[in-house]
N, C-alpha and C positions, 0 to 999 in steps of 0.2 A: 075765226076772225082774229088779227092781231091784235094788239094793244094799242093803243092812241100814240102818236108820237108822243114824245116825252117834252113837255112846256115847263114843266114848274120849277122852282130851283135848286129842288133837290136832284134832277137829271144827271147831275156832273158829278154829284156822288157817289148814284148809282154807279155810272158809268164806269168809276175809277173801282167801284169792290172788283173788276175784272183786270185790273191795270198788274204786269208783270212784277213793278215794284212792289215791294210786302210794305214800306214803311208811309207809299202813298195808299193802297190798299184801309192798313192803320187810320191813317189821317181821312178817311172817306168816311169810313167807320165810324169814326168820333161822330163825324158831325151831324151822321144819320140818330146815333144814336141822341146826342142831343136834342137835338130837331124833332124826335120822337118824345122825348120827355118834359118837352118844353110845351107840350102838346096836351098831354095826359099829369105833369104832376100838380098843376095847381089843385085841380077838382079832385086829385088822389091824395094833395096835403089837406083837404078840407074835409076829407073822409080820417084821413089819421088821427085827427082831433078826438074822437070817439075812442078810447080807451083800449077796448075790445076789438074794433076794430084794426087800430095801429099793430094791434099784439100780430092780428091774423098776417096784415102784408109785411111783419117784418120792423116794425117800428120805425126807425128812425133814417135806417139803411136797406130801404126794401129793395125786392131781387128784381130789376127791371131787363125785358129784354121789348127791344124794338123791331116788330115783324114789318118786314120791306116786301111789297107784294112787287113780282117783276115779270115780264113774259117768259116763255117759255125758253126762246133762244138765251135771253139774258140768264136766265137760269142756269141755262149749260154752260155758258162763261165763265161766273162769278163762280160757280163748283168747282170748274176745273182750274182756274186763276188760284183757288184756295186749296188745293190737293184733294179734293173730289173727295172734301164730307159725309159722312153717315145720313145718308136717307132718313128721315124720321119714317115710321112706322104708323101712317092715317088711317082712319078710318075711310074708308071705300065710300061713303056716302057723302064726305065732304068735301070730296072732287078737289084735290089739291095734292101737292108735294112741296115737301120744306126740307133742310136741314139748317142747322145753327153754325154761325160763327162767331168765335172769341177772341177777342185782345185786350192788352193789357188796361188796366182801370177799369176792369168789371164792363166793359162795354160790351152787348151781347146784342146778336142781331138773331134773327129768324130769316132767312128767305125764304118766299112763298112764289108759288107759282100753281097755275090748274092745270089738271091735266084734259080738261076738254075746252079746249079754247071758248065754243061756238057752246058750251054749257049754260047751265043756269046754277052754278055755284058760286059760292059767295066771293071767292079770289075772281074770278072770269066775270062775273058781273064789277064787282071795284076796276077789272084793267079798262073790260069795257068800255066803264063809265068817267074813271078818271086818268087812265096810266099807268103809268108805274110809282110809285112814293110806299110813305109811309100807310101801310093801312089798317095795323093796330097796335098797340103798347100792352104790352103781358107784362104781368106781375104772379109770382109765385105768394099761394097762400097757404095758411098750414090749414084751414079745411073750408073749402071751397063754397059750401053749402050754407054755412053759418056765417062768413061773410056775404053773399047774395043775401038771406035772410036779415042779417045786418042793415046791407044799402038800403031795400024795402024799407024796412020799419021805421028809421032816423036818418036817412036823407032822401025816402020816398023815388028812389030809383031804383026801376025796373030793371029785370034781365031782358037779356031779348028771349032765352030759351024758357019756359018753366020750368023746368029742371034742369042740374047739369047733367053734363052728356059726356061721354068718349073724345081723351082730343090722341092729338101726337104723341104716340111711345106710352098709351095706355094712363096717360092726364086725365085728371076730369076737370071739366071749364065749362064756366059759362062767360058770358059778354053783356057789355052794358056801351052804351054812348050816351058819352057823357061831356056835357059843354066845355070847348077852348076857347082859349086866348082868340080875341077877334068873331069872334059871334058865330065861331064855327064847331063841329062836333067832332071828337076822338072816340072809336072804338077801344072798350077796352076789357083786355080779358084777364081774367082769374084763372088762375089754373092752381090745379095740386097735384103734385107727383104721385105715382102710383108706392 
């Protein structure tokens, strides 16, 4: 099953991370990236408040990257439009492929894509159901576990996982969703490097 046409207004963003220009490429970027964090930092700045937990994401400059879930075809594009980036390294059970893209001002993207369309993983279900967009905001944490344990305890939010698990290039993450702007919900994931 493909992906839904693309309605929303992030489409012409997407579109352009495939575009031959590197400096409209850039400028696509940004505003994915924005659009992403505009999404996920209010409820991550009401999380920083917490002391301990500020410490964990990073304080005051935490490490944000914005995962753009896209079809598959879009996928081979946007790789090869960007010199055909490193494969991150998934785990087999979470039915996906990503690699990362960077530009200047710390703007970091993820693209994601499944690799069984007509699946029941979490990227193939989001294209599914909504398209292609933004469909989560990572934040790098120095340990994983005691941030989750954190959310729980003092802002009484859930992971979606009980424990963390195996993400990308041997991460451990887990995920929360958590209220946006507009009475809507952002996926958002923790991660720790290995």
């Amino acid at each position: 099953m493909a992906a839904q046409p693309m309605t929303n207004p992030l489409s012409t963003f997407i579109a352009a991370l495939s575009f031959p220009d590197a400096a409209a490429r850039a400028e696509a970027a940004a505003a994915l990236y924005r659009a992403g964090c505009a999404l996920a930092e209010p409820e991550a700045a009401r999380w920083r408040a917490d002391a301990e937990l500020s410490a964990l994401l990073g304080g005051s400059t935490p490490h944000i990257t914005v995962g753009v879930a896209v079809a598959p075809e879009t996928f081979a594009r946007i790789r090869a439009a960007n010199g055909a980036p490193r494969l991150a390294e998934v785990p087999p059970e979470q039915d996906a492929a990503e690699f990362e893209l960077h530009f200047q001002e710390k703007v970091e993207l993820d693209i994601l894509t499944t690799c069984e369309p007509a699946g029941s993983g979490a990227i193939a279900r989001y294209l599914a159901k909504l398209g292609e967009g933004i469909q989560q905001v990572e934040y790098r944490v120095a340990n994983v576990d005691r941030a989750t344990q954190l959310l729980r305890e003092k802002f009484g939010v859930a992971a979606v996982y009980p424990q963390t698990r195996p993400g990308a290039d041997g991460t451990r993450v887990n995920f929360f969703l958590a209220p946006a702007p507009g009475g809507a919900k952002v996926l958002i994931e923790f991660y720790e490097r290995a």
